[in-house]
C-alpha positions in Angstrom: -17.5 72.0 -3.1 -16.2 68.7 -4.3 -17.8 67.7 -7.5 -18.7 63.6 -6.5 -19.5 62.8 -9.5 -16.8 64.3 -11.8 -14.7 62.6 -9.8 -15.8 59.0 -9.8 -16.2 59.5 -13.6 -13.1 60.0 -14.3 -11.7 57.1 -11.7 -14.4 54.9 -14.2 -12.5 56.1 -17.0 -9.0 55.6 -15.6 -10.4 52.5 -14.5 -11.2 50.8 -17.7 -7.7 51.9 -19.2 -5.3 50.4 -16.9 -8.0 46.8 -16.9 -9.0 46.7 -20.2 -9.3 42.9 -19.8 -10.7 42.2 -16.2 -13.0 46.1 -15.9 -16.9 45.3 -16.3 -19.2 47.8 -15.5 -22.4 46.4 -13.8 -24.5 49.9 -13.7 -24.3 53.1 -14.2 -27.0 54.7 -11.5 -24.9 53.9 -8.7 -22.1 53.2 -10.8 -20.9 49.6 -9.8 -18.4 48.0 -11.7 -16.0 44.5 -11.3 -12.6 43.8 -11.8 -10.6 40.0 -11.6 -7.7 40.0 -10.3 -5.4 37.1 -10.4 -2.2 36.3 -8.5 1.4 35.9 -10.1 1.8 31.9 -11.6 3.2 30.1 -8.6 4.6 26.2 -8.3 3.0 24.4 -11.5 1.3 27.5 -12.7 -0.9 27.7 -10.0 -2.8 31.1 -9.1 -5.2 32.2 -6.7 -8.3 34.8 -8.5 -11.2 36.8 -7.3 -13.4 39.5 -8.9 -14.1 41.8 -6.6 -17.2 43.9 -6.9 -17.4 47.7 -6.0 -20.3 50.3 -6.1 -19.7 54.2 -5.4 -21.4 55.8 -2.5 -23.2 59.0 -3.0 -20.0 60.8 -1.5 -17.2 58.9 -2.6 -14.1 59.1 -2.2 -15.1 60.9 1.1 -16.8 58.0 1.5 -16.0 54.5 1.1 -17.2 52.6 -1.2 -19.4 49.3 -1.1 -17.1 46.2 -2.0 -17.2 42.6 -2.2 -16.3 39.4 -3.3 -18.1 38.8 -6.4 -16.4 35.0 -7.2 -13.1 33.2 -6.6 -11.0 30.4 -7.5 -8.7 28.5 -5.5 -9.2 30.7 -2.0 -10.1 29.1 1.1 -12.4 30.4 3.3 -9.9 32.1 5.5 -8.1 33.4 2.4 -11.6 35.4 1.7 -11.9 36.6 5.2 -8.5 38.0 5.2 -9.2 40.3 2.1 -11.7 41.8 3.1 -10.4 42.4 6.5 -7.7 44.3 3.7 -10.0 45.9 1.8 -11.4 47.1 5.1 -8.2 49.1 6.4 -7.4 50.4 3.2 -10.5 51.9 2.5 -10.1 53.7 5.6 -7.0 54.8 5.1 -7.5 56.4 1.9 -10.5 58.0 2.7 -11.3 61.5 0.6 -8.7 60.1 -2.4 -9.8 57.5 -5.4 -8.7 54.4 -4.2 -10.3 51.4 -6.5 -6.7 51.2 -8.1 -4.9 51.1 -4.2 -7.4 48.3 -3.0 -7.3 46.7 -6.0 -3.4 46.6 -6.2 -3.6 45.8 -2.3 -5.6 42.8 -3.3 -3.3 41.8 -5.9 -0.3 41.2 -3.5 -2.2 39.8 -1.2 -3.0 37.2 -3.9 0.9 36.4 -4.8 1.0 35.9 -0.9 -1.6 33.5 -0.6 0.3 31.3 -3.9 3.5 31.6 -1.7 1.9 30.6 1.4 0.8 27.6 -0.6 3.8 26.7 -2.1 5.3 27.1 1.9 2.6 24.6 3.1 3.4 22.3 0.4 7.2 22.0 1.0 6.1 21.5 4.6 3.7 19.0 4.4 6.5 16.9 2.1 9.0 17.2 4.5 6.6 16.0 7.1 5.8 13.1 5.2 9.4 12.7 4.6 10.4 13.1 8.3 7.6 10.6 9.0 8.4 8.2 6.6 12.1 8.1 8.0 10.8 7.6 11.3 8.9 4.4 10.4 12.1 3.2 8.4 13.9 3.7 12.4 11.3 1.8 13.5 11.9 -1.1 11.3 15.1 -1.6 11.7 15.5 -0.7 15.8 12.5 -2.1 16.7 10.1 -1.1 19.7 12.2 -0.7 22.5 11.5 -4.0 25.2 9.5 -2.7 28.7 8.5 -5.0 30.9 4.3 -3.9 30.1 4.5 -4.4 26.8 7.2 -8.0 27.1 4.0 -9.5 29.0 1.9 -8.2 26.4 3.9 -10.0 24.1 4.3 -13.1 25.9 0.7 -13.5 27.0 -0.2 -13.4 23.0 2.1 -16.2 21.9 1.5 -18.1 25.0 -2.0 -18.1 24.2 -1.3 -18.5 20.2 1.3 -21.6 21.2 -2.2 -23.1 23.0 -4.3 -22.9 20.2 -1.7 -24.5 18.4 -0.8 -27.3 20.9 -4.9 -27.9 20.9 -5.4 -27.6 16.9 -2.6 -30.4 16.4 -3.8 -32.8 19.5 -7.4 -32.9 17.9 -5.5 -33.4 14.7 -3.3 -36.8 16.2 -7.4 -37.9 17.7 -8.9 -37.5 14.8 -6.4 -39.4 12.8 -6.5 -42.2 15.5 -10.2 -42.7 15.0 -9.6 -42.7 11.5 -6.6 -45.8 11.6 -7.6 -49.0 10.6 -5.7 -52.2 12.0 -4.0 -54.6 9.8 -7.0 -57.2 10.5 -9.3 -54.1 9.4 -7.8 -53.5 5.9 -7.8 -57.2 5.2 -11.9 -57.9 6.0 -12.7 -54.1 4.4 -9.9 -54.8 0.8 -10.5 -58.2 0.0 -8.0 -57.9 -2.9 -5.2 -58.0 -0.4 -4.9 -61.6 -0.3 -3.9 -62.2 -4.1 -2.4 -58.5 -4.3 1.9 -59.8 -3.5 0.8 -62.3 -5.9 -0.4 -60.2 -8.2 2.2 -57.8 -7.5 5.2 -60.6 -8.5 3.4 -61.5 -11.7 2.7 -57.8 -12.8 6.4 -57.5 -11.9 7.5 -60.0 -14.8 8.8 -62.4 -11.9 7.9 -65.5 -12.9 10.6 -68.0 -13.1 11.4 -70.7 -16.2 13.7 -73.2 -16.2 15.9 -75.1 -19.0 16.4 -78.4 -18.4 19.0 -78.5 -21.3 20.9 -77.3 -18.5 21.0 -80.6 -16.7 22.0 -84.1 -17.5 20.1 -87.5 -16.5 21.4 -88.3 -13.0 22.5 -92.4 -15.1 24.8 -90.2 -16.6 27.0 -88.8 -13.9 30.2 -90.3 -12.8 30.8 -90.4 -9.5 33.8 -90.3 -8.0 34.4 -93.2 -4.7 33.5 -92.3 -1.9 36.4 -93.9 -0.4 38.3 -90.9 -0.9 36.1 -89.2 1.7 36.8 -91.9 4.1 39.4 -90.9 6.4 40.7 -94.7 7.6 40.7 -95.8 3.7 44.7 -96.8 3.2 45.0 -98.2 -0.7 47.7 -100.7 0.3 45.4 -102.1 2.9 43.0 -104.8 1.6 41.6 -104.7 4.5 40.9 -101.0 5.0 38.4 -101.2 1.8 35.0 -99.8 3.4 32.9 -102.2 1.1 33.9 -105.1 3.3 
């Protein structure tokens, strides 16, 4: 007759040796008990951890026992589901043996799994970003290739821009024909317009002085005849003298 609890004694014992660090016994009547395991460092010292939580049947090892997990870090929800779907098969399997230290060691690899399968999502979700990143750089320099749909997409938006621009400037030119005031206008609305060239020429340092040192007394003058501008004036003719 197997001795049940001589057995799961002795497991406790073996137990607490090899996890001296993560072994935590809960109670003692049912013996229930937790131990953290943690995955292998992955890319930046990640890891993935849970503590799973077991209690001995009545009849275990022939039986299983009750497990659990107690807390984790870093596990999605499917990651949880999947060990204990794990802890599920190889409780069966190793039904009528101890097996904390097989489904905790199952556990354990499954872990270093789940830190590679992050890592492996990681890499791919760069190299999408990288393939999509590419793909918009294509797309700047080639362009969207020209179909006739989205041409007279095209041209029906800058035909109707071009409007709103032909519209916006003609209301512009109206406006600033309204606003134009005739010559006749400025002069009645500035009244300083009248004396402004004036102004103007005397601001401008244009004012004009004259020496009259420069000239002599008309008395003074010699003239030359005028008989020399006479073309029938001959000097040996007497008679050819224009002040007859």
């Amino acid at each position: 007759m197997t001795d049940y609890v001589e057995e799961q004694r002795n497991e406790l014992e073996a137990l607490e040796s090899i996890y001296p660090d993560s072994f935590t016994v809960l109670s003692e009547h049912p013996p229930s008990f937790t131990i953290t395991v943690a995955s292998e460092a992955g890319e930046n010292d990640e890891t993935v951890q849970t503590t799973l939580k077991f209690t001995y049947s009545e009849k275990y090892p022939d039986e299983a026992p009750l497990y659990e997990i107690f807390s984790q870090e870093n596990l999605e929800d499917n990651d949880v589901s999947d060990i204990l779907k794990l802890l599920a098969l190889q409780a069966e399997e190793n039904l009528g043996m101890v097996m904390i230290f097989t489904l905790v060691t199952a556990v354990q690899e499954k872990l270093n799994e789940i830190v590679d399968q992050i890592k492996t999502r990681r890499e791919e979700e760069k190299k999408q970003k990288e393939k999509e990143a590419e793909e918009a750089e294509k797309q700047l320099f080639h362009g969207t290739p020209v179909t006739i749909e989205n041409f007279l997409s095209w041209k029906a938006k800058f035909d109707a821009e071009l409007l709103e621009i032909k519209k916006k400037r003609m209301k512009e030119e109206e406006q600033a024909g309204k606003n134009k005031l005739s010559g006749k206008q400025l002069f009645e609305t500035d009244h300083n317009l009248d004396t402004s060239d004036i102004q103007f020429l005397e601001d401008a340092g244009n004012s004009v002085e004259v020496d009259e040192s420069l000239f002599q007394e008309m008395d003074d003058l010699e003239l030359e005849d005028d008989d020399d501008d006479d073309p029938d004036y001959n000097p040996a003719d007497p008679e050819s003298d224009s002040t007859d």
